[in-house]
C-alpha positions, 0 to 999 in steps of 0.5 A: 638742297643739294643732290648728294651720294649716299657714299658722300652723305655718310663721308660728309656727316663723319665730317661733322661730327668731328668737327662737333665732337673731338671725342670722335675718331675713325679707325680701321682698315685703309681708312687713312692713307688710301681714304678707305676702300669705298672712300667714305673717309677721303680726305679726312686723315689729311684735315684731322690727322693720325691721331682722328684717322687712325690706319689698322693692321688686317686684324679685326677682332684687335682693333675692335677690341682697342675701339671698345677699350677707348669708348669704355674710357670717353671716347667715341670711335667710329670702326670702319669693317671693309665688309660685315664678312670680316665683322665675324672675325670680329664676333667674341668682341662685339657680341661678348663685350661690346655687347654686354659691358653696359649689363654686365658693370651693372650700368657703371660703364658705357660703349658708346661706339659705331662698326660701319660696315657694308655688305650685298651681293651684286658686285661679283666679289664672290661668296664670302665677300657679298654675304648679309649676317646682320641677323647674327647681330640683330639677334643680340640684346645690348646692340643696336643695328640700323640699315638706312637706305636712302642719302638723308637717312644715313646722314641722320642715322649715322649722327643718332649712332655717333651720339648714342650710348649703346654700340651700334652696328652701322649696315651700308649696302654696296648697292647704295653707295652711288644711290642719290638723294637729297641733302640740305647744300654744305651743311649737313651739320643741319641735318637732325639725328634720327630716331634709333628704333623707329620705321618709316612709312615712306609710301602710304597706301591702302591695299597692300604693305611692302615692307623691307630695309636698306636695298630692298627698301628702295626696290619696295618702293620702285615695285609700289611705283609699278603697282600705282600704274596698275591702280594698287595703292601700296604702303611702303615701310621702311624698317631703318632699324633691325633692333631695336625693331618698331613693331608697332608701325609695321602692326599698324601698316598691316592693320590698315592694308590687311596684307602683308609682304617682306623683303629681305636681302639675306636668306629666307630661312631664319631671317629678318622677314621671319620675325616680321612676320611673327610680329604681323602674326601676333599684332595684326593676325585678326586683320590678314585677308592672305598669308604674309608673303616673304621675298629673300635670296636663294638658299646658296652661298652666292655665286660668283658668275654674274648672271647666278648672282642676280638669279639668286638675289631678290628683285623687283621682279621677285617682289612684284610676283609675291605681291601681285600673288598676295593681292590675288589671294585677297581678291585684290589683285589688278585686272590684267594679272587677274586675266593672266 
């Protein structure tokens, strides 16, 4: 096993289903000459050429719109959006015809296609540049949304999505790109496709579940990692898929720690967390021994300032208190918080 980034994971793994399938092709903005913007696809145009790596203009809903034509007639295009900000430029494409072709042509054509695109805040690129809309998305029937959060997983997540039938929207967060992880040394054709659809219990535990996805999937489980020093035994539920969502394993997390808290990098109100928990509600409302908790960014267009930012965006520190509030409210909770 070799100890890889999450920004070499996804560029390697495009690799290799190119090498596997020569129906797959990138396109997008700067993803060419100037090996994208993050440089997930370094080096690629110079191995596969123009025809495979295919430079845009500054036109998203254009482009979009050429990659569904393509994947109608066979191909597979994997679209590179510099930020899911501009994804909304994007919105009649993706939500009106990526979509809802497969439906609407009674099963008789298909969109086999992939929109990777990063978002977060953290990086100090302004308010309409660090925004989290994959709500708008996971709202809509006939799209599939994955936010993988660890190295491994988007190698395996992105092959599913390659692979798979249906469009899929591809959720990187700027935050992960240098986040480190395993994968097997120079061959990551090896890695086997994941499951769209299905959450990962990452952590097991018994007193409480943390759930999140992406970002906050990897601060859920540095939070647990506290938590375990204060002898609280966390679950952790890694979502990886926004839809469709696996509302089984999160009922039956919940079920066995009989608590519950989500955190979400986007806003509070009408966000992922709110239909987790509803799900919670309906499944495991029987089980609950406290309300089910929701850590999310402040309510604000995100601030420039770096200090603002990271007062407006959750934390380990935002987590911790909502969990250590759940845990009290059970009876749960560590003694020395009890005390204080």
């Amino acid at each position: 096993m070799a100890l890889v980034t999450y920004r070499q994971a996804l560029r390697d793994t495009l690799r290799a289903e190119m090498l596997r399938d020569e129906n797959v092709f990138l396109m997008g903005e700067e993803i060419g000459l100037f090996e994208g913007s993050y440089k997930i696809t370094e080096g690629l145009l110079k191995e596969f050429g123009p025809r495979r790596v295919r430079d845009t203009p500054i036109a998203e809903e254009g482009f979009v719109g050429a990659a569904i034509g393509a994947a109608m007639l066979g191909l597979r295009p994997v679209v590179e959006i510099m930020t899911i900000n501009f994804s909304l430029l994007a919105l009649d494409q993706i939500v009106n015809h990526a979509a809802k072709i497969y439906g609407m042509f009674g099963g008789q054509c298909s969109v086999p296609m992939v929109i990777r695109t990063p978002g977060g805040g953290g990086q100090q690129l302004g308010a309409t540049h660090s925004q989290n809309v994959e709500l708008f998305y996971s709202f809509i029937p006939g799209l599939k949304v994955v936010a993988p959060s660890t190295p491994a997983e988007a190698s395996a997540m992105l092959k599913a999505a390659i692979r798979d039938d249906d469009p899929v929207l591809f959720l990187e967060n700027l935050a992960l790109y240098n986040a480190k992880g395993e994968l097997p040394a120079d061959d990551v054709a090896g890695v086997e496709p994941a499951e769209i659809g299905r959450a990962a219990v990452t952590r097991p535990g018994t007193d409480i579940t943390i759930i999140g996805y992406s970002r906050m999937a990897r601060v859920a489980a540095e939070v647990a990692e506290t938590l375990a020093g204060e002898g609280v035994s966390a679950e952790v539920v890694d979502l990886r898929s926004l839809r469709p969502l696996d509302r089984q394993t999160i009922v039956e997390s919940v079920r066995r720690t009989g608590c519950a808290v989500v955190a979400e990098d986007d806003w509070l109100t009408y966000g992922i967390g709110a239909e987790i928990a509803a799900t919670i509600q309906e499944g495991a409302f029987d089980w609950l021994d406290a309300p089910v908790r929701r850590v999310a960014m402040a309510e604000v267009p995100l601030p420039y300032a770096k200090p603002l930012e990271l007062a407006a965006l959750p934390s380990a520190d935002s987590l911790l208190t909502a969990v250590r509030d759940t845990l009290r409210a059970t009876g749960r909770a560590p003694l020395e918080t009890t005390a204080s």
